[in-house]
C-alpha angles and dihedrals in degrees: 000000000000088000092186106056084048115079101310107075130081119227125280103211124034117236128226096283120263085210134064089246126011110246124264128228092263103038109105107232132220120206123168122216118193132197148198103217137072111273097239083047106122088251085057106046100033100042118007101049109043084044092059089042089051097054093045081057108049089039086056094238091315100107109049118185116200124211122231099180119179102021090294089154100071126268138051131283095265088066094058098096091043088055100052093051093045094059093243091117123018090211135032130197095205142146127225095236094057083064103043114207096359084097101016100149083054100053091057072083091058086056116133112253095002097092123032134124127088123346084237092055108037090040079067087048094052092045094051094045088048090045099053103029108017109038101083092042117035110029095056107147091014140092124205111235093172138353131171141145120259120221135276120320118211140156119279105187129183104217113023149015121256103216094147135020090254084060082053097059130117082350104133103226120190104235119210090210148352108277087044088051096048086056087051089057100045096051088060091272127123111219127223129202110217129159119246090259102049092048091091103049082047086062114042096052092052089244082128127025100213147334146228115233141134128272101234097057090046097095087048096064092026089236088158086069093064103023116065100175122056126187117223104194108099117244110178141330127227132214119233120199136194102204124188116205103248098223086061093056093045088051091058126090117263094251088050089047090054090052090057087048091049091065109048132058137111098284087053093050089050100049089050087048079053101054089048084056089062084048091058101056085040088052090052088046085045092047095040090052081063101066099247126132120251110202140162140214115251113244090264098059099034081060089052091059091045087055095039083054108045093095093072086059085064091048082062102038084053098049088047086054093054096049080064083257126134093251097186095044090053084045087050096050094041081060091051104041101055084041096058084043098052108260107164 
């Protein structure tokens, strides 16, 4: 892996400033990050913001990062990345299927059943894949501050419990993405695009049946309190990214920019996937203490949704062809990446 294109090194050029003046060495700076997800959500509490404490820290109180949780800053997720190349935020918390096709290579890592396994693993998986096929055409104008893989992602239903496709039929799931949602489809489903924070609500006035989500982020909604059936078996994992505007890092003074520098990189995006992975076995103990049931497909029928879904694999090979990409080599190496990497 070419370590020092991915998340480690400054920029070589300087863009046209964002700002009327660029800072000088002395100058405290201000920069807003903004996020789509709640601030006691796994992403908040164990990256961001260490990382923005951390940074307060090492620039001795001159680059202050301040925290927008929860979309505080106006518009929806899907504006986050807008937003960040317009100048509006310096830093977004996003994930690629909120914005479908602005980072399209990247979501062949959000495809049901081609990337599960830990968070730690397959965290490895999703750095190696953005590093050899994504950095030169889909990251233009942005630098990556953070990226790792949740969890698993699996279906947490309300009234019933999904052990086999005819179970899944005419049930409304809330999809984190496309491709998820396509499986959902395809498996007799009708996905259902919700943010985070409407999810509950969703739930718990039976306007969605279920939803597919990650263990780790489910006591930071209180989803245990309106699901009573989850799903064990992994579906899928997502990405989540903590992106900085370029222009933003190029405006700042070369000892800020070193402080930034000095708190990215790939160990840093693994220990936090390790630390995700403790959250997962804490969430089950949280949703069992619930009372709700925690179940699994048998390997037969776990076979039968990995074929069901295998169209959507072509929808993304495809997409990759017509970007003038080798869409079956990327699919390929997805394949042997999160394999080499443990994915179930």
């Amino acid at each position: 892996m070419n370590v020092s294109r991915l998340l480690i090194a400054a920029a070589t050029t300087l863009s046209i400033s964002a700002f009327s003046f660029a800072a000088t060495a002395q100058e405290k700076v201000t920069l807003r990050v903004h996020s789509f997800s709640s601030p006691v959500a796994p992403e908040a509490v164990h990256m961001v913001l260490p990382f923005i404490e951390k940074v307060r820290e090492e620039s001795g109180g001159r680059l202050e990062l301040e925290f927008y949780p929860g979309m505080q800053l106006g518009g929806r997720a899907s504006d986050l990345i807008q937003q960040l190349e317009d100048g509006v935020v310096d830093f977004v918390v996003t994930i690629p299927g909120v914005t479908p096709g602005r980072f399209a290579g990247l979501e062949g890592m959000d495809m049901p059943f081609t990337n599960v396994g830990t968070s730690a693993g397959q965290t490895a998986s999703l750095l190696a894949f953005a590093d050899k096929w994504l950095l030169d055409n889909e990251f233009e104008g942005i630098k990556i501050i953070h990226m790792h893989a949740t969890d698993a992602g699996v279906l947490h239903t309300t009234r019933k419990k999904i052990d086999n496709a005819a179970a899944m039929q005419g049930l409304r799931i809330r999809a984190p993405g496309r491709y998820v949602g396509e499986a959902i489809t395809l498996l007799g489903g009708t996905p259902v695009g919700l943010a985070l924070g409407e999810v509950y609500e969703a739930l718990e006035r039976g306007q969605i049946d279920g939803m597919a989500i990650n263990w780790a982020i489910m006591p930071s909604y209180k989803f245990e309190e309106v699901t009573k059936f989850s799903l064990e078996t992994p579906l899928y994992q997502t990405p989540i990214m903590v992106l900085m505007r370029q222009e933003s890092y190029d405006n700042l003074p070369d000892d800020l920019k070193a402080v930034i520098d000095n708190n990215i990189g790939i160990e840093k995006s693994v220990e936090v996937a390790k630390k995700i992975d403790e959250l997962t076995v804490q969430a089950k103990q949280v949703v069992k203490d619930a009372g709700n049931e925690i179940y699994a497909l048998d390997d037969a029928e776990r076979t039968r949704w990995i074929e069901t879904a295998t169209p959507v694999y072509k929808i993304w090979i495809d997409e990759m062809n017509s970007r003038g990409l080798p869409g079956q080599e990327m699919f390929d190496d997805i394949l042997a990446i999160t394999a080499a990497n443990g994915r179930e």
